[in-house]
C-alpha angles and dihedrals in degrees: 000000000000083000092053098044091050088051089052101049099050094050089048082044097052096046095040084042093054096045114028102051089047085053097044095053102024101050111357102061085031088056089049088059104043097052096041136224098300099043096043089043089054089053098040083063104044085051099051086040089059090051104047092083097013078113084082088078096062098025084197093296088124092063100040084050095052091052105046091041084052087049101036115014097178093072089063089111099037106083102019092106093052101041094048076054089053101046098050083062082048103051085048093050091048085050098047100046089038086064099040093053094046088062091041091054084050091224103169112281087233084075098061096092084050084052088038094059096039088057094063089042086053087044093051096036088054089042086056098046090051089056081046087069097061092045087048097032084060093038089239086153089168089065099042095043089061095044089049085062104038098084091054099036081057092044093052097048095052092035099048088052096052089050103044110031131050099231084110119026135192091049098227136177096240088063086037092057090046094060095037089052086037092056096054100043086051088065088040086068094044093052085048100059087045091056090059095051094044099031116012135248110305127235140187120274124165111202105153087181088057089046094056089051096044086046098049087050099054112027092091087064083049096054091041090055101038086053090049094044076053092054095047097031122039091069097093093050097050081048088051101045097030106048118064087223082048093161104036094050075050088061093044084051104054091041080062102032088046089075103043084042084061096054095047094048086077095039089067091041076072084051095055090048098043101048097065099033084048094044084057092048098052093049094051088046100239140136124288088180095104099034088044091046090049101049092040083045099047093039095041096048095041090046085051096048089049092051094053101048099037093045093050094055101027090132098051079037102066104021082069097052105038129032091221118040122134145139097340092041097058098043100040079057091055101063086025084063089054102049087071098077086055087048095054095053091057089051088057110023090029087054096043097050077047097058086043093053096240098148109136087055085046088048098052095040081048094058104039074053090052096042091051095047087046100053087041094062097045083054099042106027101076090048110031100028112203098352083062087058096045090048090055093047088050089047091045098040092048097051086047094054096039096052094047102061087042076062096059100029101056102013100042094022090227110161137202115221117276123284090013100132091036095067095038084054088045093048078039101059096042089049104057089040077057093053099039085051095063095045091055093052108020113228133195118285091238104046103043074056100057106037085043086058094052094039077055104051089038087061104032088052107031084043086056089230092141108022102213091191093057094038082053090042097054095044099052085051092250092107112106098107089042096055095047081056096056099043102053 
């Protein structure tokens, strides 16, 4: 199963490698630019607005799918008919409340086609998610690595044409929202063809004592993503309705949280993999110590190395990518770096408690999370603008990870292989005197980049923090020793 994870994740790595750096700083930060504080800040909220309950289309059911195909593969055909059912009342109850909350909010009424066209790009990114259980459920991690990149290989292409070539001028948001909700509906259609090799067509079948079960069984996945998508989401909209210059520190935001939003995208690329390969291991009562150990050590050491180079050199950072960065910029940057490491332990410990089934502790440790980002930006926002709002997600991120690995540590005894936090706390602590060091004196760009990268890699490998011989040995199929290592 090591062997398998680790598979998975270099085929999802190589393909998202390959597309969504190339996005983010090709297109993305260029878009930013082109369209200005005010019209980029009017998207960005009406982004984050459409995500805060996009969690009603799936209503969990993703994750419960991806679980119980993992578990039991057989059952793939049995509930397609009803589900499709299910999730066509879904998709009318997301559209209806996302209205409705859109007129209670009192957002101008001029915004509603940009919320218009976001709805169908939240309707098309869930649809997707819920194909990629099946791919995931079956630990097909070709096909879901290709549907994780079609959205943003589609996005690059048209974007890339509307910013760089004059085949359509002014650059405008209306043309900016038609690609983005273009690029998304294009890899509706792809996971759509891959459902009907995988599924069948579906078809409509109406069973109300099925959708009570089904509902009863997942809406604590429901309750558990909708109060994560609350945590992660609801910052552009305090910083909206709670700063007098709400857009533009929306502006100053993304240009931070787009970055940290990069690296998480393949965080959760680590989610994706682990839920269903834990979900097997736990079934079949084995250790998730290696496999536990390899995805906190990959995602902490490569999060540490990311905050210190990226804090030592924040200024020359962001005056290359935007036009207009500045205060807020930098030092949002700053606690937004940092939330990464958080981040990463709900990636490994949050997916784990998922696979166990563990919803109603996750839900509890989500909404203290929630409670405490929430009261933070209503603190910090009028004041410190977006870096208030940074400083709340690092808080909330950080008593959300915290308390889940206290969870498994202590609740399900799950262990990490020995040593481990001793080593991330050692590459840890001669990272950051690296970075201080830099600040203090001030080096070229170039050269605290390149020595960073090898003071990395001498730790991370001669501390043994990523093995490159077992890696080597699993993945060649010689690594059963290796994987009873690294599970005792």
């Amino acid at each position: 199963m090591q062997k398998l994870f680790l598979r998975g994740l270099g085929i999802t790595l190589l393909l998202n490698l390959l597309v969504k750096p190339a996005t983010i700083f090709m297109v993305d930060i260029k878009m930013q630019n082109e369209l200005g504080l005010d019209s980029y800040g009017i998207f960005q909220t009406m982004l984050n607005f459409t995500f805060l309950f996009s969690m009603l289309l799936d209503m969990g059911i993703t994750n419960f799918m991806t679980r119980m195909i993992a578990q039991h593969p057989h059952m793939i055909h049995k509930y397609s008919n009803r589900l499709f059912t299910f999730r066509l009342i879904l998709v009318f109850v997301y559209i209806v409340w996302t209205l409705a909350l859109f007129f209670v909010l009192r957002f101008p009424v001029e915004w509603l086609w940009v919320l218009g066209l976001l709805i169908m790009h939240q309707i098309s990114i869930i649809t997707v998610n819920y194909v990629r259980a099946y791919t995931g459920g079956l630990l097909k991690f070709g096909l879901d690595a290709v549907l994780s990149v079609v959205e943003r290989s589609v996005y690059f292409v048209f974007g890339g044409i509307l910013i760089y070539t004059t085949f359509i001028e002014p650059v405008t948001l209306k043309w900016f929202a038609i690609i983005f909700v273009g690029s998304s509906t294009t890899s509706l259609i792809v996971a759509t063809i891959i459902y009907l090799r995988i599924v069948a067509l579906p078809r409509f079948h109406w069973d109300s004592d099925f959708f009570k079960a089904i509902f009863r069984q997942s809406y604590p996945y429901a309750i558990l993503v909708i109060i994560m998508m609350l945590t992660s989401r609801l910052d552009a909209v305090f910083l909206e309705k709670l700063h007098p210059a709400g857009t533009v520190q929306v502006s100053y935001y993304t240009q931070s949280f787009r970055l940290l939003d990069a690296c998480w995208m393949f965080a959760v690329l680590f989610g994706s993999i682990l839920l269903p390969v834990f979900s097997r291991v736990l079934k079949d009562n084995g250790s998730t110590t290696g496999i536990m150990t390899s995805a906190l050590n990959i995602l902490f050491s490569g999060g540490v190395l990311m905050i210190t180079m990226t804090i030592g050199i924040k200024e020359f950072l962001f005056d290359k990518l935007y036009d207009d960065a500045n205060w807020y910029s930098y030092n949002a940057w700053v606690f937004h770096s940092i939330t990464f490491i958080p981040m990463c332990f709900t990636v490994v410990f949050g997916t784990l408690l998922t696979a166990n089934g563990s919803l109603r502790i996750l839900n509890q440790i989500a909404l203290l999370s929630l409670i405490t980002m929430s009261i933070l930006n209503v603190l910090l926002i009028p004041f410190l603008g977006a870096v208030g709002a940074a400083i709340a997600s690092l808080v909330a991120q950080s008593a959300l990870g915290v308390l889940q690995y206290l969870v498994v540590r202590y609740k399900m005894k799950h262990r990490l292989a020995s040593n481990t936090w001793l080593k991330l706390m050692v590459l840890s602590a001669f990272m950051m005197g690296a970075m201080f060091l830099e600040i203090k004196f001030q080096w070229n760009q170039l050269y605290y980049a390149l020595a960073l990268g090898a003071v990395w890699m001498l730790l991370v490998f001669g501390l043994k923090i990523i093995d490159v011989v077992q890696v080597l040995k699993m993945l060649s199929g010689k690594g059963e020793s290796a994987t009873a290592e690294l599970n005792d």
